[in-house]
C-alpha positions in Angstrom: 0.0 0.0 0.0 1.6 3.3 -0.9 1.2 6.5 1.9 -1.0 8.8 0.5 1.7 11.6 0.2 3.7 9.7 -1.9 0.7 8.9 -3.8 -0.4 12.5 -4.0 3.5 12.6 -5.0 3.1 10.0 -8.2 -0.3 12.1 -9.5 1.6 15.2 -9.7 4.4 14.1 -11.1 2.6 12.6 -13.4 0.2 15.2 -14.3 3.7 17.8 -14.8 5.9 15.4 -16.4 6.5 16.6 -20.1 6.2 13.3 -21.8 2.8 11.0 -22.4 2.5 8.8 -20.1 0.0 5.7 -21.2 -0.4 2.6 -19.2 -2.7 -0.5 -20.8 -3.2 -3.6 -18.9 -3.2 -7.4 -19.6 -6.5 -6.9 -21.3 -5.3 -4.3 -23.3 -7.7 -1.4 -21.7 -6.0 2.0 -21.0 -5.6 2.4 -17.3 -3.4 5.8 -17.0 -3.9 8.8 -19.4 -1.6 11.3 -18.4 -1.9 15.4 -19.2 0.3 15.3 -22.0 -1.0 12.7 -23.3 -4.3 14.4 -24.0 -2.5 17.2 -25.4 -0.4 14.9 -27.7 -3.4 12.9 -28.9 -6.4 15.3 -28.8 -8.4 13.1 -26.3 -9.7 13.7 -23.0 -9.0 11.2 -20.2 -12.7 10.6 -19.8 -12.5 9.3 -24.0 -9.3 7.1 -23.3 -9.8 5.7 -19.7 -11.1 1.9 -20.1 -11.1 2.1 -23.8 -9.1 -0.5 -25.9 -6.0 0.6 -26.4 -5.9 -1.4 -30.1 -9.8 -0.1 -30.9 -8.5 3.5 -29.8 -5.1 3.5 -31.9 -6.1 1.3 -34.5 -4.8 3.0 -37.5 -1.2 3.9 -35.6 0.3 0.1 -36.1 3.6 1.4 -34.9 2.2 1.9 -31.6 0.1 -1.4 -31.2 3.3 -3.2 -32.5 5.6 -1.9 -29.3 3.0 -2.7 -26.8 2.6 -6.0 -28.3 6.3 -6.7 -28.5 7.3 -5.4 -25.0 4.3 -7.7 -23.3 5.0 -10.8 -25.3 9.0 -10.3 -24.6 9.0 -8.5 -21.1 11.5 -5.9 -21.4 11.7 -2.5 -22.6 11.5 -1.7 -26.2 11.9 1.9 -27.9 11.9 3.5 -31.4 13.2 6.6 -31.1 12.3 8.9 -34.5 10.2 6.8 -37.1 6.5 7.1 -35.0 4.2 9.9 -36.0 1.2 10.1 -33.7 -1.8 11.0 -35.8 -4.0 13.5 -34.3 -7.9 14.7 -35.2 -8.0 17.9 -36.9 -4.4 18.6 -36.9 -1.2 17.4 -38.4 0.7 14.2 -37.0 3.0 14.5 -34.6 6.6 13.3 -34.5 7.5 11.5 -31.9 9.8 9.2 -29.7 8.2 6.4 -28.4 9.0 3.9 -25.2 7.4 0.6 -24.6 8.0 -0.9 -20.4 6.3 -3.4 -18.7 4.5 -3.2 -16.1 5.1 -5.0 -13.1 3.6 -5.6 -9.8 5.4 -5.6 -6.2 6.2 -9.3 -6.9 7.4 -8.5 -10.4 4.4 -10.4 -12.4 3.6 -8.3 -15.3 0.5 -6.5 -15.2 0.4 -4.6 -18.6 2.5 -2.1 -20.9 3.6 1.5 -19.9 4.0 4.0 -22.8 6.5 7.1 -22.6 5.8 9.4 -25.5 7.9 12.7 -26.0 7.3 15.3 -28.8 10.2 15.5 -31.2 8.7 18.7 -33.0 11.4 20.9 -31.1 14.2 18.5 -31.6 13.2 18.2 -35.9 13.0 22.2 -35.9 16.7 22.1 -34.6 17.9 19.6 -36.5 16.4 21.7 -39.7 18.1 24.9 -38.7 21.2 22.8 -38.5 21.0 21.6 -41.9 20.1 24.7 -43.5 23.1 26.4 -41.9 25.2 24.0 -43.6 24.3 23.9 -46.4 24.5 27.9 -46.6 27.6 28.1 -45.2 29.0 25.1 -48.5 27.2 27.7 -50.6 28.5 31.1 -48.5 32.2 29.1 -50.0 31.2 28.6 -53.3 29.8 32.5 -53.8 33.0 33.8 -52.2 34.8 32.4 -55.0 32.3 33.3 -57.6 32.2 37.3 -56.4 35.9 37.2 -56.5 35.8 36.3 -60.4 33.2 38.5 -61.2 33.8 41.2 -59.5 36.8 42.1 -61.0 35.5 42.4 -65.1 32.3 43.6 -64.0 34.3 46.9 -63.0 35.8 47.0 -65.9 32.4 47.1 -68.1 31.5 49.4 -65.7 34.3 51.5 -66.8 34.1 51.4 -70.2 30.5 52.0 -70.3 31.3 55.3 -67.9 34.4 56.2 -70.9 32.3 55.4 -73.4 29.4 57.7 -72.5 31.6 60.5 -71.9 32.6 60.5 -75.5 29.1 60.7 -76.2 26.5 63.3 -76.8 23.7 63.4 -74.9 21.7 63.3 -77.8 22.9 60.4 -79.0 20.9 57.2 -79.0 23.9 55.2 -77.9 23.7 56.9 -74.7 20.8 55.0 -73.5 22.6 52.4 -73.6 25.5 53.5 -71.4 23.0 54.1 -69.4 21.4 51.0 -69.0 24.9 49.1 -68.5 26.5 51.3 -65.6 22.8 50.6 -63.8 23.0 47.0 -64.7 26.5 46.6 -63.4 25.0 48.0 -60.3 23.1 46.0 -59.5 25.1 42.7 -60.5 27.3 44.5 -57.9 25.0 44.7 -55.2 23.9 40.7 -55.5 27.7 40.2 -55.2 27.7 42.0 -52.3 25.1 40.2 -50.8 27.1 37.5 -51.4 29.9 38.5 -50.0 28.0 39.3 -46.7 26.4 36.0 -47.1 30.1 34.5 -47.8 32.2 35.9 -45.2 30.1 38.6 -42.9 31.1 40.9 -40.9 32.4 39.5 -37.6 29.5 40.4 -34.8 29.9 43.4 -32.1 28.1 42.1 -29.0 26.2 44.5 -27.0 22.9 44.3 -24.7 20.1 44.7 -27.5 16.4 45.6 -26.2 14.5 43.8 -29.1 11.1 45.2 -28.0 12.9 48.7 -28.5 13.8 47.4 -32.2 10.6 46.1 -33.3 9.0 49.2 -32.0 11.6 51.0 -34.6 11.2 48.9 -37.0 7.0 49.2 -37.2 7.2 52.9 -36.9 9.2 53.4 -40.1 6.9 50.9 -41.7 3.8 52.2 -41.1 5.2 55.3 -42.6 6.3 53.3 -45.8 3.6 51.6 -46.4 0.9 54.3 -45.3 -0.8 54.3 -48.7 -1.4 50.8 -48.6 -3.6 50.7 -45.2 -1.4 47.9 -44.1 -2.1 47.5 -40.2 0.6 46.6 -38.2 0.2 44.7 -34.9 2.6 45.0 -32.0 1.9 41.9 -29.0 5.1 42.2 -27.2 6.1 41.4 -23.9 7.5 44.4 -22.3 9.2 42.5 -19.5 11.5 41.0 -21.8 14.9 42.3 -20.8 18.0 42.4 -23.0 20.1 40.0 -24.5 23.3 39.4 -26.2 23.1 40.2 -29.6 24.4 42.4 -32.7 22.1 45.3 -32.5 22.6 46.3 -36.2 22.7 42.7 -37.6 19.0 41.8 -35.0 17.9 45.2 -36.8 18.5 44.1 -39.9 16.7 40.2 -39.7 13.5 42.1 -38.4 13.7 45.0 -41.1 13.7 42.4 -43.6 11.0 40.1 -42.3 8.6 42.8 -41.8 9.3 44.0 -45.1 9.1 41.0 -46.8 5.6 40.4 -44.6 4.1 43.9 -46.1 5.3 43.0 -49.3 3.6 39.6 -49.4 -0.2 41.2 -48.2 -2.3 43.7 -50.6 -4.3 46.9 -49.4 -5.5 46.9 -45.9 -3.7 44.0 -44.9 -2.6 43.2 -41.2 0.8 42.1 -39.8 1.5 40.7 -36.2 4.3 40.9 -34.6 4.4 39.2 -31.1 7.4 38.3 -28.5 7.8 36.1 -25.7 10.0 34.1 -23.6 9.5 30.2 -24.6 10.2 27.6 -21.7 9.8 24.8 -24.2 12.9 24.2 -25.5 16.0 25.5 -23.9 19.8 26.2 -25.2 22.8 24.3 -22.6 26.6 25.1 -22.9 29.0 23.0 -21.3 29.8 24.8 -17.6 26.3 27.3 -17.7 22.7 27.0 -16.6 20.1 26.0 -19.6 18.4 29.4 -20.6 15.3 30.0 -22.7 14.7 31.0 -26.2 13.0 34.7 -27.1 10.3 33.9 -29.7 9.3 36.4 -32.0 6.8 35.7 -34.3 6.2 37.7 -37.7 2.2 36.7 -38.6 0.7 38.2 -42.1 -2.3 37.5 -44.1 -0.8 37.7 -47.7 -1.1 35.7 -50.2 1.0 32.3 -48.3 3.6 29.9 -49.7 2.8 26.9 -51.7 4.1 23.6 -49.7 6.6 22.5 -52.4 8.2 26.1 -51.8 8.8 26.1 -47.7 11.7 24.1 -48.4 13.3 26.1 -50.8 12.8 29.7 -49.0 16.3 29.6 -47.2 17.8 28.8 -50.4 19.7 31.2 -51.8 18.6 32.9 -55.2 15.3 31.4 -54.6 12.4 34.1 -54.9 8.6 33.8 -55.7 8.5 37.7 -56.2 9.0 39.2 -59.4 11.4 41.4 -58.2 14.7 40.9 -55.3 17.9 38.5 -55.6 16.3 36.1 -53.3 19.2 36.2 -50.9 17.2 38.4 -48.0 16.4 34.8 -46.2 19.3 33.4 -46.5 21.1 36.5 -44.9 18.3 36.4 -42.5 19.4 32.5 -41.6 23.0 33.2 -41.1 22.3 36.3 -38.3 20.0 34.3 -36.7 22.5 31.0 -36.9 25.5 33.2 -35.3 23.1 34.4 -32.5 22.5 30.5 -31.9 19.5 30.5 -32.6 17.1 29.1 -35.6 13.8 30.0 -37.8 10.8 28.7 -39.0 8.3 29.4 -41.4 4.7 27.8 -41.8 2.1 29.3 -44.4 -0.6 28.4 -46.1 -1.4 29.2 -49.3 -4.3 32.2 -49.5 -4.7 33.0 -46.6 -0.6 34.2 -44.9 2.4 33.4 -43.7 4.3 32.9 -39.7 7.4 33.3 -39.6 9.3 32.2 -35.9 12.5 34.0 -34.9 14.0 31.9 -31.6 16.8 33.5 -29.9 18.3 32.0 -27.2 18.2 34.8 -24.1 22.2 35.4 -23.4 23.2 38.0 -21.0 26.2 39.0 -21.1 28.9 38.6 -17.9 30.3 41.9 -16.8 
């Protein structure tokens, strides 16, 4: 018999416990339904409680295959990253999944016990990892390129600046000057885009107030876009203090996104921007305490993304506008990776666009 404090002790633990916690006996009825696992699944404890566990997960045979393994072998059995855990009226979710028996004080088995933990977190990491990779292979490449091209592209630029100096104003051929010296321009700008992309500036760490920033940032924005009725939307926690950041190069990832949100909606649009301190996921250096990540989110109702594009919009030189280099996200990926932290965007097509900023909160040691 266990002392009710220590059974009081076991609920709550249970009830806090980040994981899903489901326990199914020799019969193979649910017994133990934890919080999280009603979060994870979409059902109440009332709809799982006593309920076959097979009837109730019947089209998740990854599931019913660890419970049946673990109480026909009697020991422990995991799959750690190839479950997804469908869910009613939303998408499935990724998970790592633990299979235990269960066993009585004389250590007959009484049933299974499941542990379930949500791996979204973990695969948005992983992600950011990749895509930093893979931009800093391409950040090599470019470097290289801009070095070759810079060097004749001044040289047309010159000859076209000679050559309309020997002209006339009048003169047809003019136009054409013209049209090269701007054209070289702006080849020279993507290169240097590049070349920030490539090898940028090494960061000057300061305390940065990033409610101060996005303030900044709308201001000027509503002032830009003031014939377009865009609304602009400000939800930020004001009890955010600083972190340990680049002020110019944090100034410059939001600029970008916000622009790139009022470009993406038509007249009397609305973009969100909220903050706030996330305790789901948290960043751990070797000798230091864990600390939280600063979430700002960048919300718009423009036109969306298409799904076979999501992948593609940290790519460099990939754009679905008519105008830009399609290097602003990429740029935007590598301030965010040096900061340590990472980005993600969901949309849907018609109807707009979110776009998460995680930063983990550093403070600097005096």
């Amino acid at each position: 018999m266990i002392p009710p404090r220590e059974a009081q002790l076991y609920r709550q633990i249970l009830e806090n416990v980040d994981r899903a916690v489901i326990a199914v006996d020799r019969g193979g009825l649910i017994t133990l339904f934890n919080p999280t696992a009603q979060s994870y699944t979409g059902l109440s404890e009332k709809q799982a409680r006593g309920r076959s566990f097979r009837k109730l997960f019947a089209g998740q045979p990854r599931l019913l295959e660890l419970v049946d393994e673990t109480e026909r072998k009697g020991r422990a059995i995991s799959d750690p990253e190839n479950v997804h855990l469908l869910r009613p009226m939303a998408d499935p979710l990724p998970v790592s999944v633990s299979a235990c028996p269960l066993l009585d004080a004389a250590g007959a088995q009484e049933g299974v016990v499941l542990l379930i933990h949500d791996l979204t977190r973990i695969r948005e990491l992983e992600d950011a990892v990749h895509r930093a990779d893979r931009l800093s292979m391409l950040g090599t490449l470019a470097a290289g390129l801009a070095h070759e091209i810079k060097n004749p592209l001044g040289g047309i630029k010159g000859a076209a600046q000679l050559l309309a100096m020997e002209l006339d104003d009048n003169n047809l051929v003019a136009e054409y000057t013209q049209v090269m010296v701007r054209e070289a321009d702006r080849v020279n700008g993507i290169i240097e885009e590049l070349m920030d992309l490539a090898n940028p500036r090494p960061a000057e760490w300061s305390e940065v107030d990033l409610t101060r920033i996005l303030n900044d940032i709308v201001l000027f924005q509503k002032e830009a876009y003031r014939g377009q009725d865009i609304e602009f939307s400000l939800a930020l926690d004001p009890s955010i203090p600083p972190l340990s950041g680049d002020e110019n190069l944090l100034t410059r990832l939001f600029l970008n996104l916000i622009k790139n949100a009022a470009e993406a909606v038509t007249r009397e649009g609305r973009i969100e921007i909220r903050s706030r301190i996330s305790g789901d996921v948290h960043l751990t250096r070797p000798g230091t305490r864990p600390v939280p990540f600063v979430e700002v989110d960048i919300i718009d109702n423009g036109c969306g993304i298409q799904r076979e594009h999501l992948e593609q919009v940290f790519t460099p030189f990939f754009t679905s506008k008519t105008t830009g280099s399609g290097l602003g996200l990429s740029i935007c990926q590598k301030i965010v990776t040096e900061h340590q932290g990472f980005m993600k965007v969901s949309s849907t097509p018609g109807e707009g666009t979110r776009i998460r900023v995680a930063l983990p909160f550093i403070r600097r040691r005096s």
